[in-house]
C-alpha positions as CSV (number, residue, x, y, z in Angstrom):
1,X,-22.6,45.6,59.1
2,X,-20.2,44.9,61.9
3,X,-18.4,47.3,60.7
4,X,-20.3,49.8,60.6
5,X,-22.1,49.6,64.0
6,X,-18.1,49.8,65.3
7,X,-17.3,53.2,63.3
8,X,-20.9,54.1,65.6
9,X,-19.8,53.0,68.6
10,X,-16.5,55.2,67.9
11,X,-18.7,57.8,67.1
12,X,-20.6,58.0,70.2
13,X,-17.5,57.0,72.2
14,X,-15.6,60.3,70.5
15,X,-18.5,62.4,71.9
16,X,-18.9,61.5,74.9
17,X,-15.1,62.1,75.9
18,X,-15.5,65.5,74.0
19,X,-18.5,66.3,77.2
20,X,-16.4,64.7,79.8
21,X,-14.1,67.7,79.8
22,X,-17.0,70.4,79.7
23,X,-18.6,67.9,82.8
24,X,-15.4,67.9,84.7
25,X,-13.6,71.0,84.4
26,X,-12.8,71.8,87.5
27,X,-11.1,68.4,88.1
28,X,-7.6,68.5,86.8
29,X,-6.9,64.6,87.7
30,X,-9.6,63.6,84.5
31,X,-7.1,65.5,82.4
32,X,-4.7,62.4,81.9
33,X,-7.8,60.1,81.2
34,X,-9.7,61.6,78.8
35,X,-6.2,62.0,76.9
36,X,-6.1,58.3,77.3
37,X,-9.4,57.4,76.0
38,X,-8.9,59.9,72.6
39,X,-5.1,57.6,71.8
40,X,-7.3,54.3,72.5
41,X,-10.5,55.9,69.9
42,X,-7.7,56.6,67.3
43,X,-6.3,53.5,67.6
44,X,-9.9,51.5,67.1
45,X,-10.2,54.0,64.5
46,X,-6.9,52.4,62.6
47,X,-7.9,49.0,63.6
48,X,-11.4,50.1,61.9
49,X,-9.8,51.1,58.6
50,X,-7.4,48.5,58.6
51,X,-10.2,46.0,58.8
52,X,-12.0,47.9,55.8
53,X,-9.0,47.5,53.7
54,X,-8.8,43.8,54.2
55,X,-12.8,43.7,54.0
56,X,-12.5,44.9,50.6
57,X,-9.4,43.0,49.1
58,X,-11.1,39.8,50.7
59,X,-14.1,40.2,48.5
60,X,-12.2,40.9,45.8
61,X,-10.1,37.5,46.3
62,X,-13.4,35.6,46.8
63,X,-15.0,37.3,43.6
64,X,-12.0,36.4,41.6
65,X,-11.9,32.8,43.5
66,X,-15.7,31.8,42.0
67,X,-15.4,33.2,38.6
68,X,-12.3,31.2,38.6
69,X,-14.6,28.1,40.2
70,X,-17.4,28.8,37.7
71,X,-14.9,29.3,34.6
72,X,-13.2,25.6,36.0
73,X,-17.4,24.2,35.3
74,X,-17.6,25.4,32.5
75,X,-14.4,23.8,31.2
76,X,-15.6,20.2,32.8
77,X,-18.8,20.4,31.5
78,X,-17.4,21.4,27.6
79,X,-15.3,18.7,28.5
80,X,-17.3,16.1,29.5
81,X,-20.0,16.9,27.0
82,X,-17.4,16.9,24.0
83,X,-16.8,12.6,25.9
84,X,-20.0,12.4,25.8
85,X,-21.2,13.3,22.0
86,X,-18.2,11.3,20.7
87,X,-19.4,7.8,22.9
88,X,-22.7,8.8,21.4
89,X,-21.2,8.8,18.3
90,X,-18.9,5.7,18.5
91,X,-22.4,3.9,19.8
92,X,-23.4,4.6,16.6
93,X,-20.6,3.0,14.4
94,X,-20.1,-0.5,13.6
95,X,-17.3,-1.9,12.5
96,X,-16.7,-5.8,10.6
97,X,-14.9,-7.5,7.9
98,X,-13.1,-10.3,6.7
99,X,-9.6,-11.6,5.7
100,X,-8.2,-14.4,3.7
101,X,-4.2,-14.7,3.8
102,X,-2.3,-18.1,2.4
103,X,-0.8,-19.5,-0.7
104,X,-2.1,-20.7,-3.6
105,X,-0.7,-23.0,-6.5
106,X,-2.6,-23.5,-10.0
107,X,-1.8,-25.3,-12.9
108,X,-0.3,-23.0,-16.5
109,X,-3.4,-22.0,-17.0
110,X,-4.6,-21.0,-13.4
111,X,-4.1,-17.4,-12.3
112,X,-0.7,-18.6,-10.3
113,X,1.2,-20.9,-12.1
114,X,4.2,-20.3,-10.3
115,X,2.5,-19.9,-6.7
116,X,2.1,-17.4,-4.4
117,X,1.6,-16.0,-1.3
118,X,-2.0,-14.2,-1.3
119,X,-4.2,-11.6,-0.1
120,X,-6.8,-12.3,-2.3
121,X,-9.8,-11.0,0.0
122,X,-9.8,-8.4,2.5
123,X,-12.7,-6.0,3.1
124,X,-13.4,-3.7,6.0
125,X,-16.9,-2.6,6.7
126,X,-17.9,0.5,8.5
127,X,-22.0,1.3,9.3
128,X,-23.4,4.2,10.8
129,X,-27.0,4.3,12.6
130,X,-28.0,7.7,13.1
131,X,-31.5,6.3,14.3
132,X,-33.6,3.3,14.9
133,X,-34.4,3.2,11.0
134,X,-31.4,4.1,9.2
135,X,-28.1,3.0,8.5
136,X,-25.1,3.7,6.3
137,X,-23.0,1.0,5.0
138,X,-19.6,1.8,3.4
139,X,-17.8,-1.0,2.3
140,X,-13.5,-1.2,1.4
141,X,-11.8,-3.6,-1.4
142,X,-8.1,-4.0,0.4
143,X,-7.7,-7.5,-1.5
144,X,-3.9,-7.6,-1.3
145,X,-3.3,-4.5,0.1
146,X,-3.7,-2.9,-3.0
147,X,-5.1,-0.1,-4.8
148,X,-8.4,-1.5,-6.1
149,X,-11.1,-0.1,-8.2
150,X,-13.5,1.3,-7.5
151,X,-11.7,1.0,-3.6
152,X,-15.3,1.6,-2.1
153,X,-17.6,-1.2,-3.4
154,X,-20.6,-1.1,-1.1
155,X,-22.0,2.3,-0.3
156,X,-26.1,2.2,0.3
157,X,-28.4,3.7,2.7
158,X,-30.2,1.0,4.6
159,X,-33.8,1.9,6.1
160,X,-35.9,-0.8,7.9
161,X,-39.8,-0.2,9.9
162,X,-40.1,3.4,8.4
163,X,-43.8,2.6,7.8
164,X,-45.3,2.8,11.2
165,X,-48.7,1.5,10.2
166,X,-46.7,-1.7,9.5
167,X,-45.7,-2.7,12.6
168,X,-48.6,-4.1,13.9
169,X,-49.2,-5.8,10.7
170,X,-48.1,-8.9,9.6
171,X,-45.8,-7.4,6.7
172,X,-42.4,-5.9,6.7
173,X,-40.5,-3.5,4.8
174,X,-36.9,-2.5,4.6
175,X,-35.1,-0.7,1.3
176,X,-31.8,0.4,0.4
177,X,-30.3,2.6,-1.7
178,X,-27.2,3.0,-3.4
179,X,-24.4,0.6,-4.5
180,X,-25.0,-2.9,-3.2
181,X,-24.7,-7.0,-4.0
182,X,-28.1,-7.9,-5.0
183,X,-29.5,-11.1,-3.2
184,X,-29.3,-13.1,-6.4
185,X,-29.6,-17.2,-5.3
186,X,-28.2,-18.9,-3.1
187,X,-24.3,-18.5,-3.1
188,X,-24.4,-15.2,-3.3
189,X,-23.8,-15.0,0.4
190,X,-20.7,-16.7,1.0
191,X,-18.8,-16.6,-3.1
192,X,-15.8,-15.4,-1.2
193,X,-12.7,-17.7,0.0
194,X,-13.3,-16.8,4.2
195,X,-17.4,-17.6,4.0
196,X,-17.4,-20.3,1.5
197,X,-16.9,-23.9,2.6
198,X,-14.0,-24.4,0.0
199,X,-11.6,-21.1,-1.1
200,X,-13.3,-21.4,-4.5
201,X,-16.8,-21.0,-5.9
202,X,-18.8,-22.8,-8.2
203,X,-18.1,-22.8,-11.5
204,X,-21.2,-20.3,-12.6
205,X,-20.6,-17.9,-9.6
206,X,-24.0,-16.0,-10.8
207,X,-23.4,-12.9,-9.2
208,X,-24.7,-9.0,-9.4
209,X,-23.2,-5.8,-7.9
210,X,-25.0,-2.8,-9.1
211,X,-26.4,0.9,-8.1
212,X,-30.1,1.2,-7.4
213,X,-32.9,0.2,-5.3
214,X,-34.2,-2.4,-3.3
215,X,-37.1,-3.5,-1.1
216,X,-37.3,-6.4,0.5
217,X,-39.4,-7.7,3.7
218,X,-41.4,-10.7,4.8
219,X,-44.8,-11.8,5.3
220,X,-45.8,-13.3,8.9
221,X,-47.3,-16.9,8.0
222,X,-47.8,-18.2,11.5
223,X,-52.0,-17.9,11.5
224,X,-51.6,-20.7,9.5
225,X,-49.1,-22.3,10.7
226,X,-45.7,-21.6,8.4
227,X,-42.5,-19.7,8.5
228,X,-43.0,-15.9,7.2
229,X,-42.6,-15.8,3.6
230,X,-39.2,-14.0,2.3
231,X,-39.3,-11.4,-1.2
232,X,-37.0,-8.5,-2.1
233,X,-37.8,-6.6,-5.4
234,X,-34.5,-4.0,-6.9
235,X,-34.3,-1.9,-9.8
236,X,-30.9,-0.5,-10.9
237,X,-28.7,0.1,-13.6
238,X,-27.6,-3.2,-14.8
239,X,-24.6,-2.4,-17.2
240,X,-21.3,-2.4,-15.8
241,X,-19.7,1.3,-14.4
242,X,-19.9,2.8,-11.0
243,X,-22.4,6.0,-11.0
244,X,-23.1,5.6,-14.8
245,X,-26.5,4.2,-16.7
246,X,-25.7,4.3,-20.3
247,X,-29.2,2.7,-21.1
248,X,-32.9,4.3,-20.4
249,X,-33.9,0.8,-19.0
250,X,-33.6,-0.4,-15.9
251,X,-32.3,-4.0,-14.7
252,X,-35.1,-6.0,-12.2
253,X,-34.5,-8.4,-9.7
254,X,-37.1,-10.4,-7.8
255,X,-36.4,-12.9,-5.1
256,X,-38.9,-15.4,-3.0
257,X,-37.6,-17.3,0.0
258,X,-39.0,-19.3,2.3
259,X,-38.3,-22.5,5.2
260,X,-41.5,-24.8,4.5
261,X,-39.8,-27.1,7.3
262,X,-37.8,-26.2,9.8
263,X,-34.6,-27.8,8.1
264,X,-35.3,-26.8,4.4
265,X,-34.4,-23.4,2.8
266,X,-35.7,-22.8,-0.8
267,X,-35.6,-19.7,-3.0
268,X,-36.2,-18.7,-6.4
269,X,-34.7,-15.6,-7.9
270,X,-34.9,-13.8,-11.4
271,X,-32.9,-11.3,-13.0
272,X,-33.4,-9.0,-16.0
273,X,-30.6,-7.0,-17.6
274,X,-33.0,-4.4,-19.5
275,X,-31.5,-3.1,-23.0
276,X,-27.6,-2.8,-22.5
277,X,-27.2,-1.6,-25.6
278,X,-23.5,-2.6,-26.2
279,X,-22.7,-2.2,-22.7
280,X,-21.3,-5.0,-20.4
281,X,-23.5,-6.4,-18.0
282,X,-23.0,-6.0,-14.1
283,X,-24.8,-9.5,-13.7
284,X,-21.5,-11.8,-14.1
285,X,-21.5,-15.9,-15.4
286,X,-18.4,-17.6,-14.9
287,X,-16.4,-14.4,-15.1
288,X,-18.7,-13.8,-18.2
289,X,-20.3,-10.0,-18.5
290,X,-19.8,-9.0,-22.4
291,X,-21.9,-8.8,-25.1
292,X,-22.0,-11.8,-27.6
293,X,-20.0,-10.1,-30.3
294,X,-18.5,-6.7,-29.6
295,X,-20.9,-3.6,-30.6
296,X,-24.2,-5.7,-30.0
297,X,-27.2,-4.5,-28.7
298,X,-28.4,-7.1,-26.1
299,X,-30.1,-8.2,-22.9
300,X,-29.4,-10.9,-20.1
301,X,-31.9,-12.8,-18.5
302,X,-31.4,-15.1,-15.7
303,X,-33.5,-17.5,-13.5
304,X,-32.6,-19.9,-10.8
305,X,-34.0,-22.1,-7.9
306,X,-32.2,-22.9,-4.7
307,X,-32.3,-25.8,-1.7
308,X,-30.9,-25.5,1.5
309,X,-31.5,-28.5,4.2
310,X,-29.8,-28.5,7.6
311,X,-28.7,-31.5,9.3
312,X,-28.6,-31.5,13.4
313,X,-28.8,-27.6,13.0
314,X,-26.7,-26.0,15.8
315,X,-26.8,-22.4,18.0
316,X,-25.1,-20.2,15.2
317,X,-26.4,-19.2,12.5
318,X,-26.2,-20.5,9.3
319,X,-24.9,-17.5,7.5
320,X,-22.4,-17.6,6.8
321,X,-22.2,-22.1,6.8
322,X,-18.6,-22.7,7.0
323,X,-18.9,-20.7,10.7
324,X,-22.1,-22.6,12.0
325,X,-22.4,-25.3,14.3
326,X,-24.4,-27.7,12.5
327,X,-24.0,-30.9,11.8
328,X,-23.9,-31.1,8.4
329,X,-25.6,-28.7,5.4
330,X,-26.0,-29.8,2.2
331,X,-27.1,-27.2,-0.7
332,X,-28.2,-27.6,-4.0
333,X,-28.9,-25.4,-7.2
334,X,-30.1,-24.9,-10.8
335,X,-30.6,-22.0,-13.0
336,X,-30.6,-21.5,-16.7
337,X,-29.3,-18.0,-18.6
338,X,-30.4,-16.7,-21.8
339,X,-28.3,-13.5,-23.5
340,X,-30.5,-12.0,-26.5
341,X,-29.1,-9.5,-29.3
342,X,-28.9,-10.3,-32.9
343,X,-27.7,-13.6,-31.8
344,X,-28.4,-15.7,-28.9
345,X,-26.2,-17.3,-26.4
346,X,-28.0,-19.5,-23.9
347,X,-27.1,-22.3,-21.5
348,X,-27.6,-23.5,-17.5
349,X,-26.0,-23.6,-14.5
350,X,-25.7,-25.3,-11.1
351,X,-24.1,-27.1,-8.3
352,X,-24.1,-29.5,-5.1
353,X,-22.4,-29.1,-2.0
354,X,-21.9,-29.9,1.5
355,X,-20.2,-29.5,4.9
356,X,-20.1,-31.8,7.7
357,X,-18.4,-30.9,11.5
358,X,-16.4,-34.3,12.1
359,X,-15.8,-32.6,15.3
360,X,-16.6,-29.4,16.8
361,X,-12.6,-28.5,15.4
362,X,-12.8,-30.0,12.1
363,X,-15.2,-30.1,8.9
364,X,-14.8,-31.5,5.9
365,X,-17.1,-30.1,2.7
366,X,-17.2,-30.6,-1.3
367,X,-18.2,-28.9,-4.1
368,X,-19.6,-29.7,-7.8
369,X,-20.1,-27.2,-9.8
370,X,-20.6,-26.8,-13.8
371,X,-21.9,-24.2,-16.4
372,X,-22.9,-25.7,-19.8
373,X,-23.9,-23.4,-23.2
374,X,-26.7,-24.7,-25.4
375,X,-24.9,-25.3,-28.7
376,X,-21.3,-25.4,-29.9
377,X,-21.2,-21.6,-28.9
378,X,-18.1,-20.9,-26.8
379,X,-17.0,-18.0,-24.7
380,X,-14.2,-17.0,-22.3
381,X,-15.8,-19.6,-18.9
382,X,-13.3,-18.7,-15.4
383,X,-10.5,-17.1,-17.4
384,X,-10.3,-20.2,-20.3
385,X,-12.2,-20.8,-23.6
386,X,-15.1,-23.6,-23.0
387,X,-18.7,-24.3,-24.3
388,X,-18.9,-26.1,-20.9
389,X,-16.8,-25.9,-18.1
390,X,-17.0,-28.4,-14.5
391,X,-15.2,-27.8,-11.1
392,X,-14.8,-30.9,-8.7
393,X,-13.7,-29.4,-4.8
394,X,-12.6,-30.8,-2.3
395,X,-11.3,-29.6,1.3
396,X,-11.7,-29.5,4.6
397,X,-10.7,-26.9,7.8
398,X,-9.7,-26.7,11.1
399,X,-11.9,-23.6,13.7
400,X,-8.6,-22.2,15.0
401,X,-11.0,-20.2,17.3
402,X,-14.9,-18.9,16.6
403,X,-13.8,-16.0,14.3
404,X,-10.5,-18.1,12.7
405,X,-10.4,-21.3,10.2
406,X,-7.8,-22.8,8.6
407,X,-8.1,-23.8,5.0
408,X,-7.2,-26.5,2.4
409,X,-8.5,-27.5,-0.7
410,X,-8.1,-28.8,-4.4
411,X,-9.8,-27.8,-7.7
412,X,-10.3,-30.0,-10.3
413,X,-11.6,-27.5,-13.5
414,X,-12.7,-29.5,-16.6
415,X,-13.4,-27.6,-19.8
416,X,-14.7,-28.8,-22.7
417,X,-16.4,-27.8,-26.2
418,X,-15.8,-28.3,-30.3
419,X,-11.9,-28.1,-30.8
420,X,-11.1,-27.1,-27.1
421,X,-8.3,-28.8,-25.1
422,X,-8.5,-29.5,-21.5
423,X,-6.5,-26.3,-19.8
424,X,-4.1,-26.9,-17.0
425,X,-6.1,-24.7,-14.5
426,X,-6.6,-27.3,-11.6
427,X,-5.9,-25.1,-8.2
428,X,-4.5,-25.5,-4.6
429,X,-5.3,-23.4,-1.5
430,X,-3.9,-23.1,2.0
431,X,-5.0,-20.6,3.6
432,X,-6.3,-19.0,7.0
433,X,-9.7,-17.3,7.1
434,X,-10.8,-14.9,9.6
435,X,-13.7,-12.6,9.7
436,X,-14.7,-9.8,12.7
């Protein structure tokens, strides 16, 4: 706009020297001034179109500058979104597992005669929560570093509270669905050398990792004054293979749990093979999971009833034991087993143990443990022949820090049964647990 009202006053300046000379004609002194005045219009006139010039290339510039600012936005905010959606996503993804590192020294018969320095368990953890209900749990076997199979031993989809109209209800309801350890007992929680009071487990170790489906949820008790009431139900394969049912029946677990009193934990769980046909079974005894002669059609049953009292219970929780703060826990546990086919093979099952924090540093815990068959039938018990095999354990640890314990123990094994001889199987750990 300035500019423009200066090429007008040019204008009208331009005219009115072009009538000064008609005005004053007859006076030759105006002659020199009005020549004047045109050399100063031309030279506004220059100055005018010089201004123009840099007018233009000065909007140019400042065009050029905000797409350049704008462009420099949009970059940051790509940026900071891209920071963004992967904190979102990291939010999302928990990470834990667990480590067991030391040597170990077993009799002829043990699995190291010679000793050895271990890394018999090591497992990494990853789980994913997309939302408030879901999560996906991937689980690695890295025991000694090692290619292990399968190499991904948990994989499930977790869901808990996806039924609305339960919330406000005294029930709860929570599934998963895919490869998973099945809440069998009592031990089932810590049969591994970091979680366990003592490196070893009992001398049944009834345990079950198989593909399928499980609810599980509790029922709110406190209108009548108790604790909730604990149950999970599965179904899955039950013979041994990852991704594979070779049978048209399904394996069925069923679990109660409950704390009558504060101190005391009791469950009872039950377990059903369905028809393996001549398939192993993924629900193991001792290390036991075949058939009861080779080519055998056959099915595994498997009750058991668990105790759980805590002494002077303490701010952690008791899962798993060896890391709680308790004064002392004592555990005890009896089940009985019966494998059907053509022939029968039947026995029970059970141990006592307990831990006790001598000081907030150091624990000492024990162990008895045994698995008996009915009969004079014998079978291949923890890696030796035995119609009945008993482990005596004893050892104690030292809480390096919250997350880090350090190990020792002794096994006595005893195994007995018609023309069996005592093997040479009796084991000692050192080692250092850690979990994160």
């Amino acid at each position: 706009m300035f500019i423009k009202f200066l090429r007008l006053l040019c204008a009208f300046s331009f005219l009115s020297v072009m009538v000064i000379p008609c005005s004053f004609a007859d006076e030759p002194s105006r002659d020199s001034e009005i020549a004047g005045l045109k050399a100063q219009l031309q030279q506004l006139m220059q100055r005018i179109e010089k201004l123009e010039v840099e007018q233009t290339v000065s909007k140019e510039e400042s065009k050029k500058a905000k797409e350049e600012v704008t462009k420099l936005k949009e970059t940051s905010q790509a940026a900071q979104a891209g920071r963004v959606d992967l904190a979102n996503t990291l939010s999302k993804l928990k990470i834990k597992g667990r480590a067991a590192l030391g040597f170990f020294d077993s009799g002829k018969a043990g699995s190291y005669p010679a000793g050895s320095f271990e890394v018999p368990d090591a497992k990494l953890q990853f789980g994913f929560q997309p939302d408030d209900i879901n999560t996906l749990v991937l689980r690695f076997n890295l025991n000694n570093a090692t290619s292990q199979s399968p190499l991904l031993d948990y994989f499930f989809l977790q869901s808990k509270d996806f039924i609305p109209a339960l919330k406000e209800s005294p029930f709860s309801l929570s599934t998963r669905l895919g490869r998973f350890k099945l809440g069998f007992g009592e031990e089932t929680w810590t049969d591994n050398l970091v979680e366990g009071i003592v490196p070893s487990n009992s001398a049944a170790r009834a345990t079950v990792v198989d593909e399928g489906l499980e609810f599980a949820g509790k029922v709110k008790l406190d209108k009548i004054g108790l604790k909730p009431l604990g149950w999970s139900v599965s179904v899955s394969d039950g013979n041994t293979g990852v991704g594979s049912d070779s049978t048209a029946s399904k394996a069925f677990m069923g679990k109660l749990y409950h704390n009558p009193i504060e101190p005391l934990y009791v469950s009872g769980s039950y377990y059903n093979s369905g028809e393996l046909d001549s398939s192993s079974s993924e629900m193991s005894l001792a290390g036991v999971t075949s058939a009861i002669q080779s080519g055998m059609a056959w099915r595994r049953s498997v009750w058991e009833l668990d105790a759980r009292y805590d002494f002077g219970k303490g701010k952690k929780p008791l899962e798993p034991i060896v890391f709680s703060d308790s004064k002392a826990i004592v555990r005890l546990s009896y089940g009985e087993f019966k494998d059907d086919g053509n022939r029968t093979r039947s026995g029970n099952f059970g141990f006592v143990d307990g831990i006790y924090n001598l000081t907030k540093k150091f624990y000492a815990a024990g162990r008895y443990s045994f698995i008996d068959m009915n009969g004079d039938v014998t079978a291949t018990l923890n890696s030796v022949t035995a119609n009945r095999y008993d482990r005596f354990s004893l050892g104690g640890g030292y809480h390096w820090s919250d997350n880090v314990i350090l190990k020792l123990s002794y096994d006595w094994n005893k195994n007995s049964g018609p023309s069996v001889n005592d093997a040479d199987d009796n084991l000692l750990s050192a080692l250092v647990a850690t979990q994160f």
